[in-house]
Z-matrix of the N, CA and C atoms (Angstrom, degrees):
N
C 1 1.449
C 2 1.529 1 108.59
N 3 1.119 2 105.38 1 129.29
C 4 1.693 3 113.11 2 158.76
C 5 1.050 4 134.78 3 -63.26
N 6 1.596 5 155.04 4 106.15
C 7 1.314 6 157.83 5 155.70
C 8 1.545 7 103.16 6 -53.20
N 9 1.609 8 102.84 7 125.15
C 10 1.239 9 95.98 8 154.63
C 11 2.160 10 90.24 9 -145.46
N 12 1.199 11 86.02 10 179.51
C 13 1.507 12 115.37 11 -171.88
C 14 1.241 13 102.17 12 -69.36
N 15 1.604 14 131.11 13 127.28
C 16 1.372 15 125.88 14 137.89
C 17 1.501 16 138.74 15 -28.60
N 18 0.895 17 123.91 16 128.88
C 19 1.443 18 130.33 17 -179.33
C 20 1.406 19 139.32 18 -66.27
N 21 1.131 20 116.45 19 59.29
C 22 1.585 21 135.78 20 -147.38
C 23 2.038 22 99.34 21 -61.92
N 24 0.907 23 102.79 22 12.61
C 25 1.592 24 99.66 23 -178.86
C 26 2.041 25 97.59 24 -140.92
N 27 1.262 26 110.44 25 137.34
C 28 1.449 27 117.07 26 174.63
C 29 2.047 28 120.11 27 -56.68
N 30 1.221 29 102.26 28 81.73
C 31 1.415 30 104.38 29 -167.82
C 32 1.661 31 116.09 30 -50.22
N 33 1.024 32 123.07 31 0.25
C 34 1.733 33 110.56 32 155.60
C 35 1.610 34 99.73 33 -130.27
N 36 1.840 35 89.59 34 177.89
C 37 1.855 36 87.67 35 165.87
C 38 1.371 37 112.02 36 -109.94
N 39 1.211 38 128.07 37 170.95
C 40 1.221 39 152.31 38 172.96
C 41 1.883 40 100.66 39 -55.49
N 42 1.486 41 97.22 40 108.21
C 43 1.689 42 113.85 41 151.39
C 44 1.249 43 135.36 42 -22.59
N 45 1.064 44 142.85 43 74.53
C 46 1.389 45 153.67 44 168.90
C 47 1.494 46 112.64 45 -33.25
N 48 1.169 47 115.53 46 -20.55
C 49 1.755 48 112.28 47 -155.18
C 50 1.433 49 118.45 48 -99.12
N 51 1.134 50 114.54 49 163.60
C 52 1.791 51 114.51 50 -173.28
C 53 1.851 52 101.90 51 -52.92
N 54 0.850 53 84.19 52 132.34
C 55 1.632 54 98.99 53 159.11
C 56 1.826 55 117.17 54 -67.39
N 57 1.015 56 116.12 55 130.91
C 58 1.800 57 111.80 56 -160.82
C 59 1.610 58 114.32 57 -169.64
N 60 1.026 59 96.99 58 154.44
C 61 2.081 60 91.27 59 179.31
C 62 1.158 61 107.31 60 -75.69
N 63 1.359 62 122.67 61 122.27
C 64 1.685 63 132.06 62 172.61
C 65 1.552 64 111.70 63 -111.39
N 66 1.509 65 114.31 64 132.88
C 67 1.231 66 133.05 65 167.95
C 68 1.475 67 105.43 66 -58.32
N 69 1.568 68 112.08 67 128.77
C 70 1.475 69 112.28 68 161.70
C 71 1.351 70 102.94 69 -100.52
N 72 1.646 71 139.67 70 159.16
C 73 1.186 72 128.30 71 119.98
C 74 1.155 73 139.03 72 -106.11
N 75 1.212 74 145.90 73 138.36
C 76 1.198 75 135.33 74 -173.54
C 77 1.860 76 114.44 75 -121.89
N 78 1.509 77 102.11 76 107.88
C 79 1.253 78 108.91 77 -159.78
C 80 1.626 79 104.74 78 -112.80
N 81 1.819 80 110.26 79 -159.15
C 82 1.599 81 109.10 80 165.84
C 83 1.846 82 118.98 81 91.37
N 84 0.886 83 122.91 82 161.63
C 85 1.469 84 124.66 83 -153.61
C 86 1.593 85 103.03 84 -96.55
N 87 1.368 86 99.17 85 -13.18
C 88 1.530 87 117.47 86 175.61
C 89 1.646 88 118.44 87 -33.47
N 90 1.205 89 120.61 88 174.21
C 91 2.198 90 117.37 89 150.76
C 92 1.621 91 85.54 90 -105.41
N 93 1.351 92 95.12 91 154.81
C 94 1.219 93 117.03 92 173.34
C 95 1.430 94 138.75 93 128.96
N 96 1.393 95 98.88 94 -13.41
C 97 1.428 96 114.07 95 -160.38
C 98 1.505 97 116.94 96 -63.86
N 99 1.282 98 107.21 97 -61.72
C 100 1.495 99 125.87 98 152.41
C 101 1.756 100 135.48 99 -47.72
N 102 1.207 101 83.87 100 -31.47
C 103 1.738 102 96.26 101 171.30
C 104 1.089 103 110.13 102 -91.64
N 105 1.733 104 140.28 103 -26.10
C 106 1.175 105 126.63 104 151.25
C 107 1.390 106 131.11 105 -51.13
N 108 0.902 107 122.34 106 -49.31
C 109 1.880 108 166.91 107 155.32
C 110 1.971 109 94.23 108 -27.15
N 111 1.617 110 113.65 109 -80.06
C 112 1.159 111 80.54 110 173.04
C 113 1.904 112 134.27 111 -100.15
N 114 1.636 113 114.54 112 38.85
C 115 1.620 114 115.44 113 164.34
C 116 1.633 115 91.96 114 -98.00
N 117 1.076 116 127.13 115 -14.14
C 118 1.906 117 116.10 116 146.79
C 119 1.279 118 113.71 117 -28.66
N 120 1.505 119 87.84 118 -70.46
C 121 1.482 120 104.65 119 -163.88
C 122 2.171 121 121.63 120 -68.04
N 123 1.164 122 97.13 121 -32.12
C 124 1.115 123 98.61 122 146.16
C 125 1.240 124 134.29 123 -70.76
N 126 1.296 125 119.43 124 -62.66
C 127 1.802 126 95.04 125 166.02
C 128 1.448 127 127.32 126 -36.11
N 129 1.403 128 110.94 127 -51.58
C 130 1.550 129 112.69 128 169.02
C 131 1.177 130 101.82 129 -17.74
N 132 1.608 131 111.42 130 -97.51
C 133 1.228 132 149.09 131 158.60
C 134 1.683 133 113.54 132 0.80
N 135 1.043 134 120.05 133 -43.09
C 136 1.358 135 134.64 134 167.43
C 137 1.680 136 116.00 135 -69.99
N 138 1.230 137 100.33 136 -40.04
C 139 1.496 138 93.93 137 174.89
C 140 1.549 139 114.92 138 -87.53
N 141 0.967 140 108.21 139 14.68
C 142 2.208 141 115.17 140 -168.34
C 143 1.806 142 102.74 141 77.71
N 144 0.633 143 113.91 142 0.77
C 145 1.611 144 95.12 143 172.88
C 146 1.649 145 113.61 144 -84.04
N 147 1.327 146 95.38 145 159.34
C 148 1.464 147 102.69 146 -175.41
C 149 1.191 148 135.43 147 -106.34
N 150 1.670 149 120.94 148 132.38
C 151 1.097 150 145.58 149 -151.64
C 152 1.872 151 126.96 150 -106.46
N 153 0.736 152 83.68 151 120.29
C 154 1.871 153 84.98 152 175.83
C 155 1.958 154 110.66 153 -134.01
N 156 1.181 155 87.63 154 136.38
C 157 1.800 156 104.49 155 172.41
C 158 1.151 157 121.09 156 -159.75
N 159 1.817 158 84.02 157 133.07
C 160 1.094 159 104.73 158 -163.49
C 161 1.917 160 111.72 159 -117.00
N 162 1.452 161 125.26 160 141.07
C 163 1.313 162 127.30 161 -171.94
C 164 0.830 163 102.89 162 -118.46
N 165 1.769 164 133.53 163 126.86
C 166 1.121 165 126.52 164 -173.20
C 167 1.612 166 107.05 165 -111.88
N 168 1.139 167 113.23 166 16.00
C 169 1.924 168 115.61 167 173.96
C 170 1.728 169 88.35 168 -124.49
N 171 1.105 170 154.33 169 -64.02
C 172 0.872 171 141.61 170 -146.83
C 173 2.200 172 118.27 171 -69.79
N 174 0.868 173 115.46 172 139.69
C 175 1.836 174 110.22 173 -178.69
C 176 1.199 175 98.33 174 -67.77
N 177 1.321 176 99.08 175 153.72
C 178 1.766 177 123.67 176 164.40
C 179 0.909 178 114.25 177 -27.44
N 180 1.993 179 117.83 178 -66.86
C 181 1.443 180 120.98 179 -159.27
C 182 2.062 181 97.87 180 -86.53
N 183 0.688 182 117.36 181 17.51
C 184 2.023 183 113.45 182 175.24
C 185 1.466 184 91.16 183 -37.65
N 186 1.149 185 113.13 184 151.63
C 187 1.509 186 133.73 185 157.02
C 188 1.646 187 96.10 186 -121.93
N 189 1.149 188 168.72 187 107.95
C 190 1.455 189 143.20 188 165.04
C 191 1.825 190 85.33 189 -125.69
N 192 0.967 191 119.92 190 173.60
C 193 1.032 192 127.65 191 167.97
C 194 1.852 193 136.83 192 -9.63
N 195 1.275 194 82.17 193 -77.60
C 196 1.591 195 115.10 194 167.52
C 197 1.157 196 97.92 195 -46.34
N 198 1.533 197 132.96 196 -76.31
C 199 1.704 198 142.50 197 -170.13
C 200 1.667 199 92.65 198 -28.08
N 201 0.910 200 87.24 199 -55.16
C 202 1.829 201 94.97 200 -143.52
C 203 1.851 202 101.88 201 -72.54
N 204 1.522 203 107.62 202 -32.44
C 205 1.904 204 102.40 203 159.81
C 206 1.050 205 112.41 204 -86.41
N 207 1.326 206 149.04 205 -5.01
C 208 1.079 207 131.88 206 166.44
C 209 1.330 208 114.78 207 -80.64
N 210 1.096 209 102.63 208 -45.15
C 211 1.594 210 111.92 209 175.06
C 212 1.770 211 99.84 210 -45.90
N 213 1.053 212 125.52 211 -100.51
C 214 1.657 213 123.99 212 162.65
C 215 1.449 214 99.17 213 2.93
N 216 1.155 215 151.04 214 -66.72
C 217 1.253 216 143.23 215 -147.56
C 218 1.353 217 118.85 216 -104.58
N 219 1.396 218 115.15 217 30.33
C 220 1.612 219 125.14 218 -158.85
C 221 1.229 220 125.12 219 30.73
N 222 1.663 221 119.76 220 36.50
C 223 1.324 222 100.85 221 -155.13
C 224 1.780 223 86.87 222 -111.42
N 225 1.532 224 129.02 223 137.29
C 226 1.246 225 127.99 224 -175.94
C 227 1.541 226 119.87 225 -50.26
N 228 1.191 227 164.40 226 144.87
C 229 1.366 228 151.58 227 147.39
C 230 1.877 229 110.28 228 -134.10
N 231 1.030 230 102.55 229 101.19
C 232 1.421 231 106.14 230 -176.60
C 233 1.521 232 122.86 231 -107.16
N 234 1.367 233 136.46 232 97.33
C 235 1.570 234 147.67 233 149.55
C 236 1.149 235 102.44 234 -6.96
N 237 1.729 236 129.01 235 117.91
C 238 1.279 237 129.95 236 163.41
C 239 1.514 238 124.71 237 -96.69
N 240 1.397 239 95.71 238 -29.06
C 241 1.789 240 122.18 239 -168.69
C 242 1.951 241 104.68 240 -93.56
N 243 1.398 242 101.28 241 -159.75
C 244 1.484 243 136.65 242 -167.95
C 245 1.674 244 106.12 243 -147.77
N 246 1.155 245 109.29 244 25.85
C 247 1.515 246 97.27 245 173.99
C 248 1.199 247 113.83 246 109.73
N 249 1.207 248 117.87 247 -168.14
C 250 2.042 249 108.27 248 165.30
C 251 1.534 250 81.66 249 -121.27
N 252 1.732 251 87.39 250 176.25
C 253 1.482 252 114.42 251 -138.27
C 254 1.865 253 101.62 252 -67.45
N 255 1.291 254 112.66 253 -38.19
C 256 1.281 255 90.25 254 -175.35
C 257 1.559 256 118.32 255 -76.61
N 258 0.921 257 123.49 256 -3.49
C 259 1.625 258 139.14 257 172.39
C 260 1.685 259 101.34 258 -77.33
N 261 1.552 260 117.86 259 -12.72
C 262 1.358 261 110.51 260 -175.60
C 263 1.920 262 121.19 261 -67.65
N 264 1.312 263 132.46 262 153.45
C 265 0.973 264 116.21 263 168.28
C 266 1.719 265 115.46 264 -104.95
N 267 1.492 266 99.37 265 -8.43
C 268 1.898 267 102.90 266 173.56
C 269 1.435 268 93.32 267 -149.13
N 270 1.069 269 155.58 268 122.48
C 271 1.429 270 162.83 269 -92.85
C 272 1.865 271 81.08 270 -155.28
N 273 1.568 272 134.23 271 -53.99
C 274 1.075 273 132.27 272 -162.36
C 275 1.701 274 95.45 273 -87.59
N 276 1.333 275 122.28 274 13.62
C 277 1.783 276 116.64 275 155.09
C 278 1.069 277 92.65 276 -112.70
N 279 1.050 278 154.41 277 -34.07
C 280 1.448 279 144.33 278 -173.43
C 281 2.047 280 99.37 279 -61.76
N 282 1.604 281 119.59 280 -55.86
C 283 0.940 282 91.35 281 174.41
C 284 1.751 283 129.39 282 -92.15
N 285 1.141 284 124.42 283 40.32
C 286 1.550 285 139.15 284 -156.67
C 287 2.043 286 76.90 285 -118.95
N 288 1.318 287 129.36 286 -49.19
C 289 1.096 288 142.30 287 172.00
C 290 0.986 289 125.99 288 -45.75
N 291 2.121 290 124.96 289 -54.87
C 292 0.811 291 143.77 290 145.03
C 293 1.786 292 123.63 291 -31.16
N 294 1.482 293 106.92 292 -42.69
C 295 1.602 294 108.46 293 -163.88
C 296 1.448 295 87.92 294 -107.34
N 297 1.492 296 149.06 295 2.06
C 298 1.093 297 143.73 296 135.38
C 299 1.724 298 122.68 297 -60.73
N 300 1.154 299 117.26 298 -27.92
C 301 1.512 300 124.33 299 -177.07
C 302 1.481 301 105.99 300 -88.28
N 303 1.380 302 110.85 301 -32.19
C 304 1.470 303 117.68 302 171.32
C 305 1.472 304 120.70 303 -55.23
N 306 1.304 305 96.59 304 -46.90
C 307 1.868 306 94.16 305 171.15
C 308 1.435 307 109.58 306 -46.41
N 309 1.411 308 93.01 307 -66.73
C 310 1.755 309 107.65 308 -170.42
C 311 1.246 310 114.18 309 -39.32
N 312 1.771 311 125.43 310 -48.46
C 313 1.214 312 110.02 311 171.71
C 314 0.905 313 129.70 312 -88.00
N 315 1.493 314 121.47 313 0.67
C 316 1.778 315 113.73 314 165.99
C 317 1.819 316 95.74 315 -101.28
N 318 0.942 317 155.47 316 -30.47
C 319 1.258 318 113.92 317 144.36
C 320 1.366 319 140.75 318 -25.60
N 321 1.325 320 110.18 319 -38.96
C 322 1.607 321 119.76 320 -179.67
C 323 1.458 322 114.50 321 -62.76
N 324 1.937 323 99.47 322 -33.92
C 325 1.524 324 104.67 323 -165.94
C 326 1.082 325 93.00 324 -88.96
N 327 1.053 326 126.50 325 -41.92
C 328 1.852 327 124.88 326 -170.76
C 329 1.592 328 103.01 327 -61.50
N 330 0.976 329 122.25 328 -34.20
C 331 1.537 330 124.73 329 -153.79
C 332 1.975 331 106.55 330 -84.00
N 333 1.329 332 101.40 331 -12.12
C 334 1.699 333 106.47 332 172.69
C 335 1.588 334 120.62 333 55.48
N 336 1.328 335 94.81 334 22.67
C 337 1.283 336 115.80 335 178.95
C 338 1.959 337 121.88 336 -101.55
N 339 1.345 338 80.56 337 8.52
C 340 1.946 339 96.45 338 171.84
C 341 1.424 340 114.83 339 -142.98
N 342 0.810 341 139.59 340 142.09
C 343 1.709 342 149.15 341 -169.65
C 344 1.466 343 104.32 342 -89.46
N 345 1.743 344 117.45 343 -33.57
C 346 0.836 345 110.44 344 171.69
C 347 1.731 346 111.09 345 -155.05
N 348 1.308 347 120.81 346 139.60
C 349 1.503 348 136.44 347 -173.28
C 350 1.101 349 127.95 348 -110.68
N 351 1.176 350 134.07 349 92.50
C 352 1.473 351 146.75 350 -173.37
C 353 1.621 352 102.97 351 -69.92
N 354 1.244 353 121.16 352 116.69
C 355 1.428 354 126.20 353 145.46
C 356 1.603 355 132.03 354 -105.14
N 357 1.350 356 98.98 355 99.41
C 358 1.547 357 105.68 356 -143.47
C 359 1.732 358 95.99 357 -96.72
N 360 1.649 359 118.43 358 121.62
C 361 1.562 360 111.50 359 -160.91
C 362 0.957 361 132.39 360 40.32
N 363 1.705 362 118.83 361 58.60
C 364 0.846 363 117.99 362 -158.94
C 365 2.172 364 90.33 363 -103.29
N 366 1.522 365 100.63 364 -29.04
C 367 1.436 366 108.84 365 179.08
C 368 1.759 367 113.00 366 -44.70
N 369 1.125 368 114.25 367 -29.74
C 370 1.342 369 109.32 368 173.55
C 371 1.514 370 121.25 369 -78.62
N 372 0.605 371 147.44 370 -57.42
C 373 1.575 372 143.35 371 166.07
C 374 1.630 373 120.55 372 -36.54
N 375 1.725 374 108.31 373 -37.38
C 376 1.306 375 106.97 374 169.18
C 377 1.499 376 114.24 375 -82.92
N 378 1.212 377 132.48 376 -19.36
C 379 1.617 378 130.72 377 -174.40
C 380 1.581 379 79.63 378 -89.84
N 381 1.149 380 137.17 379 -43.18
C 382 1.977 381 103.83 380 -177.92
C 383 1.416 382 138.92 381 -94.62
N 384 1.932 383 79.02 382 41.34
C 385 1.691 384 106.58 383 -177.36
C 386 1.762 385 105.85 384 64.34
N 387 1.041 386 120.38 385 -10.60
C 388 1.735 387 106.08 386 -170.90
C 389 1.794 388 122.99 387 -63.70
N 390 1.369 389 109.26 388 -27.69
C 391 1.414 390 130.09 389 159.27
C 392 1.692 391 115.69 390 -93.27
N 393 1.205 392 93.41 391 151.37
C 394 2.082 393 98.94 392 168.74
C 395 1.384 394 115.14 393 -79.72
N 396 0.927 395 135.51 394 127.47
C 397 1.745 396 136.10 395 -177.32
C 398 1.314 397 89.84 396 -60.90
N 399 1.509 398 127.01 397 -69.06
C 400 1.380 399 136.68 398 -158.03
C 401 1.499 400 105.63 399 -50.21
N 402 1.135 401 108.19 400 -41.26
C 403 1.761 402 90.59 401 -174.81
C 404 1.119 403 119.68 402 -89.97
N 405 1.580 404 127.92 403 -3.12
C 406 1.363 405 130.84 404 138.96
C 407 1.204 406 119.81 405 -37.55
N 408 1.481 407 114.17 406 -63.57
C 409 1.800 408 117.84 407 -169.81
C 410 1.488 409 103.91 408 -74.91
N 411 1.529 410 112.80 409 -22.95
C 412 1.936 411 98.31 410 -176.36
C 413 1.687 412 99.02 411 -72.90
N 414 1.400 413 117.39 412 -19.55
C 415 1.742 414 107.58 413 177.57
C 416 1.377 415 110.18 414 -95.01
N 417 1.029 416 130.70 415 -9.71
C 418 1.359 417 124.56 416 162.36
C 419 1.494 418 113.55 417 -77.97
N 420 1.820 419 115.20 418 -38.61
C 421 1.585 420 100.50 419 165.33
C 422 1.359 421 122.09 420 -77.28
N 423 1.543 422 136.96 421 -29.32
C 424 0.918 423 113.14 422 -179.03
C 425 1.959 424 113.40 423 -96.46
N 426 1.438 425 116.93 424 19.50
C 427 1.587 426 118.78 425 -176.49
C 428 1.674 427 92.37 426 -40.91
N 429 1.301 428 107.57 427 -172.86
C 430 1.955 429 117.01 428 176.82
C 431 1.878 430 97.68 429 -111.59
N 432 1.317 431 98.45 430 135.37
C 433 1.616 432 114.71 431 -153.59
C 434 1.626 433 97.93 432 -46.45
N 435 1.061 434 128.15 433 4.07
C 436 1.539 435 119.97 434 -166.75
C 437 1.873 436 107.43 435 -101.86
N 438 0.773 437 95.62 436 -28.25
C 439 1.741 438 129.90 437 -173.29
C 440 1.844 439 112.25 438 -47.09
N 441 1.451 440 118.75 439 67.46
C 442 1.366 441 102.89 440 175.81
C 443 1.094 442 113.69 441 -84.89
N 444 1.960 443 103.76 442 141.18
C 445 2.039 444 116.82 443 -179.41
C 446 1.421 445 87.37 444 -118.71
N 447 1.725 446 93.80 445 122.06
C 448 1.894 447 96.50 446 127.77
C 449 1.368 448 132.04 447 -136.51
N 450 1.066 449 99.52 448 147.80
C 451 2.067 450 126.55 449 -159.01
C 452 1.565 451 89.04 450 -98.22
N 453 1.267 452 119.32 451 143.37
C 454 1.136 453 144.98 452 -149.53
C 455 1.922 454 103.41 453 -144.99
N 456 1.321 455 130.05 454 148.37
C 457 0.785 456 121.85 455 171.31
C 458 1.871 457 136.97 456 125.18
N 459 0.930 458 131.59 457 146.04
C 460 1.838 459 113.87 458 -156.81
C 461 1.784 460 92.65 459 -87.16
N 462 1.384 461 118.80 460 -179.04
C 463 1.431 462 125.40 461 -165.83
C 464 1.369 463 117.33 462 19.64
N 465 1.428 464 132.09 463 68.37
C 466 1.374 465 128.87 464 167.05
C 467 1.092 466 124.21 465 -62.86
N 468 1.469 467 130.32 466 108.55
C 469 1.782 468 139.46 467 -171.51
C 470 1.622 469 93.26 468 -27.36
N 471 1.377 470 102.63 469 135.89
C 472 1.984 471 109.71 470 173.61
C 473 1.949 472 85.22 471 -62.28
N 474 0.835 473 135.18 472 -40.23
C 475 1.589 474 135.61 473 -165.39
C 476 1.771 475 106.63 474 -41.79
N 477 1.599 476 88.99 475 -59.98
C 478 1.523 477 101.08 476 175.39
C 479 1.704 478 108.92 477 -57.00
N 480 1.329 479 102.02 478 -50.92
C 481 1.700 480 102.65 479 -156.20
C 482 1.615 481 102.00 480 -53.92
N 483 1.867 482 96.23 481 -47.82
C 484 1.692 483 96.86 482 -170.14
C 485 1.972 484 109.44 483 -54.74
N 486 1.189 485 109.05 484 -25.62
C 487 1.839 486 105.47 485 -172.74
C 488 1.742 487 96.73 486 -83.99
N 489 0.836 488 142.69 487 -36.87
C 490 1.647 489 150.52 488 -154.57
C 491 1.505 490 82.39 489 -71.14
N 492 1.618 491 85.57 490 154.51
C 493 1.947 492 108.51 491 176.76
C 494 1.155 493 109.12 492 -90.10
N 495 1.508 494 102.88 493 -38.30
C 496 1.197 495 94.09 494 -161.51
C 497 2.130 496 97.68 495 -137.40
N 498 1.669 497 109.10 496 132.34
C 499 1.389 498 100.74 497 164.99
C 500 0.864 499 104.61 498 -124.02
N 501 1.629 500 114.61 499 164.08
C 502 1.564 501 141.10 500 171.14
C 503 1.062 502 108.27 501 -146.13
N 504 1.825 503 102.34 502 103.44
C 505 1.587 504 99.12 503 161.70
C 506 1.808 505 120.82 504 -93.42
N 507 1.295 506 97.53 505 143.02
C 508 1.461 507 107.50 506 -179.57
C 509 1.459 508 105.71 507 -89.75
N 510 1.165 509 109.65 508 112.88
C 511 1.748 510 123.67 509 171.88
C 512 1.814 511 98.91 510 -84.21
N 513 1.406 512 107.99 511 161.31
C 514 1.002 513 118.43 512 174.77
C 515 1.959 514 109.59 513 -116.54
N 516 1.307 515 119.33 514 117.71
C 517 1.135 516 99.34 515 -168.05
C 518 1.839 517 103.37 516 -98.48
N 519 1.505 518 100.82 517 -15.63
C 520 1.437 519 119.19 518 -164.73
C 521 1.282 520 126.32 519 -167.27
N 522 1.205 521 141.26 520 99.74
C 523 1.269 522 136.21 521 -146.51
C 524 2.637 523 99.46 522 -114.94
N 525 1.281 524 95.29 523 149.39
C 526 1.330 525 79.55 524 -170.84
C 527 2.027 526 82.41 525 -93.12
N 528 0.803 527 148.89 526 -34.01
C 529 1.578 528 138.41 527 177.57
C 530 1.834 529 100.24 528 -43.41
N 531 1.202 530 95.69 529 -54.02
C 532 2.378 531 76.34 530 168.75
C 533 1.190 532 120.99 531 -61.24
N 534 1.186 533 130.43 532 -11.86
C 535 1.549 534 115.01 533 -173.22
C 536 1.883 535 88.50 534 -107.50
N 537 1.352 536 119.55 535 26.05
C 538 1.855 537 112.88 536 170.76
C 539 0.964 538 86.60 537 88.73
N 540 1.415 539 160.58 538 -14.98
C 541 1.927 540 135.98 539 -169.40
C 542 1.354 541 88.18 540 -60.39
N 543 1.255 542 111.72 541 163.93
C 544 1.882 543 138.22 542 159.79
C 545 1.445 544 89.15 543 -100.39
N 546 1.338 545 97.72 544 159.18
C 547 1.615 546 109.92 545 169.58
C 548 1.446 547 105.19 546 -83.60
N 549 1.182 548 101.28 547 171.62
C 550 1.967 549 126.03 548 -152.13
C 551 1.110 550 100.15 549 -107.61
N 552 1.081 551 124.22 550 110.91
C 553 1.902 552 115.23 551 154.02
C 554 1.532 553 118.63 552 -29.98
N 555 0.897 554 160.29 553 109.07
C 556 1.129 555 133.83 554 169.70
C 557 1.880 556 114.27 555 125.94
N 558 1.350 557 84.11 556 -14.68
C 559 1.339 558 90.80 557 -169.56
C 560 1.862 559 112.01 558 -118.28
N 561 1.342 560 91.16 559 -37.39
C 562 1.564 561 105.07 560 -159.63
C 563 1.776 562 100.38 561 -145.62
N 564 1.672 563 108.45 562 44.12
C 565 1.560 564 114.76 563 169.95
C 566 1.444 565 80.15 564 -155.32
């Protein structure tokens, strides 16, 4: 490891620009995507503003972790899907599911009734054609300027990436499922 010196002077300057709802995405083969996605939503949430999330692979009734603190914390989290796809038992309800959850969350965004909108995996459903890309990006351009989205999820359409304020791809440098771990309760549900 390298030592270097603290930075005794503020290494950028202060933002000039309107204050406004900005799209995050958080993409990449990385962990994290979702767990970044919702300590968003908690901070939100922390300051009183209001929160909605939405999962578009996970079922209604999920309990996983998350369900169960958010729930505790009044904060909305609603199941759009049946699982991911190979867990599907008819692939054409899985996406009938998908373009049903889509309303719901662009109603939510359109409706300016949340400060901030979680679209949690939402990248999968649109890369297997089951959603329209386009009517994703026409509700992200026309949401009401107050309105922060973040999209969650691995291969994010360049469509999305090029409109988003802000990206973060999650690289994977090392995963513990290659070396034989199972995933963790607690960690990775």
């Amino acid at each position: 490891m390298q030592i270097e010196a603290a930075p005794t002077e503020k290494p950028y300057e202060k933002s000039e620009g309107e204050r406004r709802g900005i799209v995050i995405v958080n993409t990449g083969d990385g962990k994290g995507k979702s767990t970044a996605a919702f300590g968003l939503a908690l901070r939100a949430h922390g300051r009183g503003k209001a929160v909605k999330i939405f999962q578009f692979m996970k079922v209604p009734s999920a309990r996983f972790g998350e369900h169960r603190m958010f729930e505790q914390l009044g904060v909305p989290i609603e199941g759009l899907g049946d699982g991911f796809s190979w867990k599907s038992q008819d692939l054409e309800h899985s996406a009938q599911l998908a373009r049903d959850g889509w309303a719901k969350a662009s109603a939510a965004i359109l409706s300016g009734d949340f400060f901030l909108v979680v679209l949690d995996e939402i990248t999968y459903p649109l890369i297997y054609g089951w959603m329209p890309l386009e009517a994703v990006l026409d509700t992200l351009r026309s949401r009401p300027s107050h309105v922060h989205v973040v999209l969650t999820g691995r291969r994010c359409p360049p469509e999305i990436i090029a409109l988003a304020d802000t990206v973060t791809e999650m690289t994977m440098v090392k995963h513990a499922f290659q070396a034989g771990i199972p995933a963790q309760r607690g960690i990775e549900d």
